[in-house]
C-alpha positions in Angstrom: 18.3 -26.5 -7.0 17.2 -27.3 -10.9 17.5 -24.4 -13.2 14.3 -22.3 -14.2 12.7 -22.5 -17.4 11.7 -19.0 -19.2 8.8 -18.4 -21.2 8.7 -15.5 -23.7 5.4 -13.4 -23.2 3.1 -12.1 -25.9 4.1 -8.8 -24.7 8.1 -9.7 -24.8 8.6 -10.1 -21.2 11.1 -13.2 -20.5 9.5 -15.1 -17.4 11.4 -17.1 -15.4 9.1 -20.2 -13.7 9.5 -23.5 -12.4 6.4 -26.0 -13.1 5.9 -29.7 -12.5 3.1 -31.7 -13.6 0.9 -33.4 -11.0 -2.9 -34.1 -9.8 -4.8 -30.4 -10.6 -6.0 -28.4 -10.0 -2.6 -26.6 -9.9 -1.5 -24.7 -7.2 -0.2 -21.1 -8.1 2.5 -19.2 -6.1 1.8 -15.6 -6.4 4.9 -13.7 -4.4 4.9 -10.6 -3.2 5.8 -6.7 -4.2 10.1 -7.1 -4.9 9.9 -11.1 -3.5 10.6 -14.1 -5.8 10.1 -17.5 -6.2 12.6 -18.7 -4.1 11.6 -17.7 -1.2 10.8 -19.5 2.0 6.5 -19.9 1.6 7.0 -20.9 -2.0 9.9 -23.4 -2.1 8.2 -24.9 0.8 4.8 -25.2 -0.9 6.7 -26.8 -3.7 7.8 -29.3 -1.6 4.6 -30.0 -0.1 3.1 -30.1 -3.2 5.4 -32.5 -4.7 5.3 -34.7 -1.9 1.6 -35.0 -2.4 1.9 -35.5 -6.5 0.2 -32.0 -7.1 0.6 -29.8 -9.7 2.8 -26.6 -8.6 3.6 -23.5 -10.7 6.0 -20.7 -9.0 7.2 -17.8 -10.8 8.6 -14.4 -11.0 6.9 -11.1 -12.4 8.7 -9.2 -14.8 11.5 -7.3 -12.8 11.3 -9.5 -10.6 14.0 -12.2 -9.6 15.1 -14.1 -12.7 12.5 -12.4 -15.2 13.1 -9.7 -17.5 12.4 -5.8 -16.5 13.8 -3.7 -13.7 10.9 -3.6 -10.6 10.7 0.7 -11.2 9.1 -0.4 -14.8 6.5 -2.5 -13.8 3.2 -1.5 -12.4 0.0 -3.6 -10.7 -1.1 -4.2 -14.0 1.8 -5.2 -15.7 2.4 -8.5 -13.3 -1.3 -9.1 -13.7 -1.0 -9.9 -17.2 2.5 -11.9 -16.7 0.0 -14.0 -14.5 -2.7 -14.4 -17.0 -0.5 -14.9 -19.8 2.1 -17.8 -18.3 -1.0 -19.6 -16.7 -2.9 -19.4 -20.5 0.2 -20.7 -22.2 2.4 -22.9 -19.5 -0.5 -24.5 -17.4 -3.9 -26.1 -18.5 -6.6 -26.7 -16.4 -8.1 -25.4 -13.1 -5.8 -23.4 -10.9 -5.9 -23.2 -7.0 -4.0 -19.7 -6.4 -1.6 -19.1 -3.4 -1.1 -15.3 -2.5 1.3 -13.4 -0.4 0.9 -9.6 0.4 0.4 -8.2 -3.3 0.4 -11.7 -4.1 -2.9 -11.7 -3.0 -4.3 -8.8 -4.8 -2.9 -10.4 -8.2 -4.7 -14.0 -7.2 -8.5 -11.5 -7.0 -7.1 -9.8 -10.3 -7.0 -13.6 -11.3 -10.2 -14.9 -10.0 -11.9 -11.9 -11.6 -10.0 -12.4 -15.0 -10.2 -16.2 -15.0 -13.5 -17.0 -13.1 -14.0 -19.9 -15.5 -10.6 -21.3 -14.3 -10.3 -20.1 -10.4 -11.5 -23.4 -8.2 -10.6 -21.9 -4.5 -8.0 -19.2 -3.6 -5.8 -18.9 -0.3 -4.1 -15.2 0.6 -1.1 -14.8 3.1 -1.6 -11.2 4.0 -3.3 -10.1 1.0 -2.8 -6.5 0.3 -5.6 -5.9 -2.0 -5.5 -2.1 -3.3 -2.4 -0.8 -1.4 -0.9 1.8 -4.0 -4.5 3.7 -3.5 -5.3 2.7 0.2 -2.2 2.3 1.6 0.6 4.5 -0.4 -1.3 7.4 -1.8 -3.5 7.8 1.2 -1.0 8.4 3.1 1.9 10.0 1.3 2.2 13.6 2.4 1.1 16.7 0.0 5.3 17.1 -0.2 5.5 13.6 -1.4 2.2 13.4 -4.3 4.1 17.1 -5.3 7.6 15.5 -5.8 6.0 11.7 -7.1 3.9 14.2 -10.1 7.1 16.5 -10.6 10.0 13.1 -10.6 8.2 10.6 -11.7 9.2 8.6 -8.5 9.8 8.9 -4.8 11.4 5.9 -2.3 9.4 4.9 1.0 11.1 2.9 3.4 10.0 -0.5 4.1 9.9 -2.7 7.3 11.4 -5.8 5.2 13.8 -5.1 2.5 15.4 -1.9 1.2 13.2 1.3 0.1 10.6 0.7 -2.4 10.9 3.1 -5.4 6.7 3.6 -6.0 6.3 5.2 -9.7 3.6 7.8 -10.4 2.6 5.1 -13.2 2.2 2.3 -10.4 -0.2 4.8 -8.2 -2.2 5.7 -11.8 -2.2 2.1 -13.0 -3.0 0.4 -9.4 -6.4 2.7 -10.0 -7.2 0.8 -12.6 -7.0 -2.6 -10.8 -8.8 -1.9 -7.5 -11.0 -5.0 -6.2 -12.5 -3.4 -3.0 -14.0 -0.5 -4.8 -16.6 -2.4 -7.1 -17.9 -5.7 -5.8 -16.2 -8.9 -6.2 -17.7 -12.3 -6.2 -15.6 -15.3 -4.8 -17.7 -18.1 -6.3 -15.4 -20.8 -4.4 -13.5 -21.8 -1.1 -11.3 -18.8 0.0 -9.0 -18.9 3.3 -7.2 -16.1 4.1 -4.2 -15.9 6.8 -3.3 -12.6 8.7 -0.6 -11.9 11.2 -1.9 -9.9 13.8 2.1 -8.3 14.3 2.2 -7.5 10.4 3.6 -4.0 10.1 2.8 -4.0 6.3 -1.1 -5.6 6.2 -3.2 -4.6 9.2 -5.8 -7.1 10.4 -8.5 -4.0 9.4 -7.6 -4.7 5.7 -8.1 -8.5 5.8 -11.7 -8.1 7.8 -12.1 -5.7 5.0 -11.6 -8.0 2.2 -13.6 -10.8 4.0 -16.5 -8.1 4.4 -16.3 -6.6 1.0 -16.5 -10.2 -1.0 -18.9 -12.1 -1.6 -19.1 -15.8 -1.6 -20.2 -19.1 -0.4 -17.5 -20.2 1.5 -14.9 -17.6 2.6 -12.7 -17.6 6.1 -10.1 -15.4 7.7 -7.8 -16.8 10.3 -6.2 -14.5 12.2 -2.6 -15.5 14.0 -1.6 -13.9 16.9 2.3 -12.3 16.8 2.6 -13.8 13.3 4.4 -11.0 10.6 4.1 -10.1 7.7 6.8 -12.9 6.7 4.8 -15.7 7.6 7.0 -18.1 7.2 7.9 -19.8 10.4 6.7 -23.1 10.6 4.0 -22.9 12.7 3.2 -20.0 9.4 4.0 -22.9 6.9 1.7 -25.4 8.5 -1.2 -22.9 8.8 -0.5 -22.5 5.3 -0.4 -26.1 4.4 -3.8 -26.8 6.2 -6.0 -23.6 4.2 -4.4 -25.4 0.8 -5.6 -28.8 1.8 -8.8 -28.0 2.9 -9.4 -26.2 -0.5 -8.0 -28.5 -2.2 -10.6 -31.2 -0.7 -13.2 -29.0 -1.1 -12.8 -28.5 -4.5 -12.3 -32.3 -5.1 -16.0 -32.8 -3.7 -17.6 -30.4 -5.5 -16.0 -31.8 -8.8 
């Protein structure tokens, strides 16, 4: 496995990445809440990449894997603009993003920040506005009491330790909301959903396919597939929504 390299942020974040040139537009790994880069979805879109002479970026958020910053620092908004600011100043050119679970909500940050770039986007359960939708509306009047009086409370999760949610992710994640204000997907968008996912429901991914608007947008559902995704029947679902963007993109060019 090579060594990362790191690229020092405007806002002094140390990001740690792994890019390699190729045929654009580059495909963009956005990982999930406490994931990293080299994890099973990612490495494996690497190789597929690679093996196909396409440009690949991976990376991790600040606090995050490799990067600088512990995870309870950061905030929605905080890994959007890692993602803005590696993509301005490590990759040039149109970018085909690759979501997974908040992944995804940071690849419709993107395509809203970036519209000029964004050429087609592909979400593994996307989980588009969960600090609002998902943690706030349902913490408990004890929990949104001890979150404003701590600073902090821990919730357990179904695929890694406890997450620690900050009162500054729930206040910052309002500011970053994509299903409250319409959103325009001016390009081919797939989205994948595991009908066993115990962290996205299939009611948030029809609601992201019925809240955008576009010309060319698709949700498959897979039947007993997690939240993981990432057995290979997952991986070649994955593979096929990134190809057919791809050639999509390549006849609109």
């Amino acid at each position: 496995m090579s060594e990362p390299q790191f690229f020092q942020t405007p806002r002094g974040r140390r990001l740690a990445y792994h890019h390699h040139a190729g045929r654009g537009p580059c495909i963009v790994f956005l990982g999930g809440l406490k994931s990293d880069m080299e994890g099973t979805k990612a490495l494996h879109l690497e190789a597929w990449a690679r093996s196909r002479g396409r440009a690949f970026l991976r990376y991790d958020y600040s606090g995050h894997g490799q990067s600088s910053g512990t995870f309870e620092e950061g905030c929605i908004g905080d890994w959007a603009e890692d993602t803005n600011d590696i993509l301005t100043h490590v990759v040039r050119g149109p970018v085909l993003p690759v979501g997974s679970s908040m992944g995804g909500w940071q690849a419709l940050l993107l395509a809203r920040a970036m519209p000029e770039r964004v050429v087609g986007l592909v979400t593994v359960a996307a989980a588009p506005d969960f600090t609002e939708d998902g943690y706030w509306a349902s913490f408990t009047e004890a929990q949104k009491q001890r979150l404003k009086e701590e600073g902090r409370i821990e919730i357990p999760s179904d695929y890694m330790e406890p997450y620690v949610i900050t009162q500054r992710m729930i206040i910052d994640g309002r500011e970053q909301l994509v299903l409250h204000s319409p959103l325009d997907l001016p390009f081919p968008v797939r989205c994948l959903q595991g009908t066993a996912d115990t962290a996205v429901s299939t009611e948030t991914a029809v609601r992201l396919l019925d809240h955008v608007s576009g010309p060319d947008m698709r949700l498959l559902l897979v039947k007993d597939a997690d939240h993981r995704f990432s057995d290979g029947p997952c991986l070649a679902l994955i593979e096929e929504a990134v190809s057919e963007v791809l050639s999509l993109t390549e006849e609109r060019a």
